[in-house]
N, C-alpha and C positions, 0 to 999 in steps of 0.2 A: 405786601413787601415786608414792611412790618412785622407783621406775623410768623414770616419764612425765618427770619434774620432771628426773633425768637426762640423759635426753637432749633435751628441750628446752634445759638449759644447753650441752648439747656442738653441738647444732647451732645455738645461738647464738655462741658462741666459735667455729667452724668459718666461718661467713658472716662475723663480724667480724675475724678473720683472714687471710681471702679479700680484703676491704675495703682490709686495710694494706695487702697485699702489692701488689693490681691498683693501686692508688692512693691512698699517703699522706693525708691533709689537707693542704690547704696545698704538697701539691707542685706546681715549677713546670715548665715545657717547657722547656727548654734552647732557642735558635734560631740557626738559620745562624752559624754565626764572623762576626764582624764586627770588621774590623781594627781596631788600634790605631793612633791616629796621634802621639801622644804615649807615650812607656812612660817610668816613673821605675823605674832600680832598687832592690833593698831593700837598706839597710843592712845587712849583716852583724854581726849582735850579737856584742858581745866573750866575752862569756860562750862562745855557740857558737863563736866560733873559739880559745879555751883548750879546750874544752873536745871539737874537735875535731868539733863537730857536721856534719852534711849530711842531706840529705832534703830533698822539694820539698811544698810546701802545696799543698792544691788549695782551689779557691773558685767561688762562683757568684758572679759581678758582674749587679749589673743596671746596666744603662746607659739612660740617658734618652735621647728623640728625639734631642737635641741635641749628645750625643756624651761627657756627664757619668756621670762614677760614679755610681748613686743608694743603693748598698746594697752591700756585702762580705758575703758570706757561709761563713765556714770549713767544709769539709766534713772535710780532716784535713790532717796536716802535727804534725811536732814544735812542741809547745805554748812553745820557747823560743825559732821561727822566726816563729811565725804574727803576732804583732802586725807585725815587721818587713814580711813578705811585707803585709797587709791598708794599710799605713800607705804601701805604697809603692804599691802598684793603686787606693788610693783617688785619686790623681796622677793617674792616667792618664787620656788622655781616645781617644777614639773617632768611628768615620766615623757622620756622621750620618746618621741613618734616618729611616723615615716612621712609624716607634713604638719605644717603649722596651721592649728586648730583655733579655734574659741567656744568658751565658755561661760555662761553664767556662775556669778560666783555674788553670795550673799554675805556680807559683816555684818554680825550683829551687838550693839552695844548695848550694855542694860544701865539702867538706871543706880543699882546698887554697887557700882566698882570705884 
């Protein structure tokens, strides 16, 4: 009995691991690049330039028909880059399309600014 109950647990966690891996919840497609026709750059936080920071954020933008920001979303990046980098791509605007897309989009801050 034991045994049965076993492995029906492990070929349950086997399929629902299967699950995450083939496809998150809630994950989205990425689509075509779609240029930017507006860019704002990011402030360079003082903090990171004492303190001699650099590395680049990456994020999912989603963009509206229209060519607006509708959502940042941080995938990673130094935690005392990322608001700067989110605050400056929510500025940006975009060529308008016939639906609202998303995009990876990468800020990268260097060490000597």
């Amino acid at each position: 009995m034991a045994n049965v109950f076993r492995k029906a647990i492990w070929r349950g966690l086997l399929l629902l691991g299967l699950a995450i891996i083939t496809r998150p919840v809630g994950a989205q497609e990425l689509d075509e690049e779609r240029k930017a026709t507006k860019r704002v750059s990011p402030v360079y936080p003082q903090v990171a330039k004492l303190a001699k920071l650099s590395g680049t954020v990456k994020m999912v933008v989603v963009v509206t028909a229209e060519g607006a920001v509708k959502s940042v979303r941080t995938l990673g990046g130094n935690p005392v880059l990322v608001p700067a980098a989110e605050v400056a791509v929510k500025q940006w605007k975009f060529e308008v399309a016939k639906r609202e897309t998303s995009s990876l989009v990468a800020i990268s801050f260097g060490g000597a600014q």
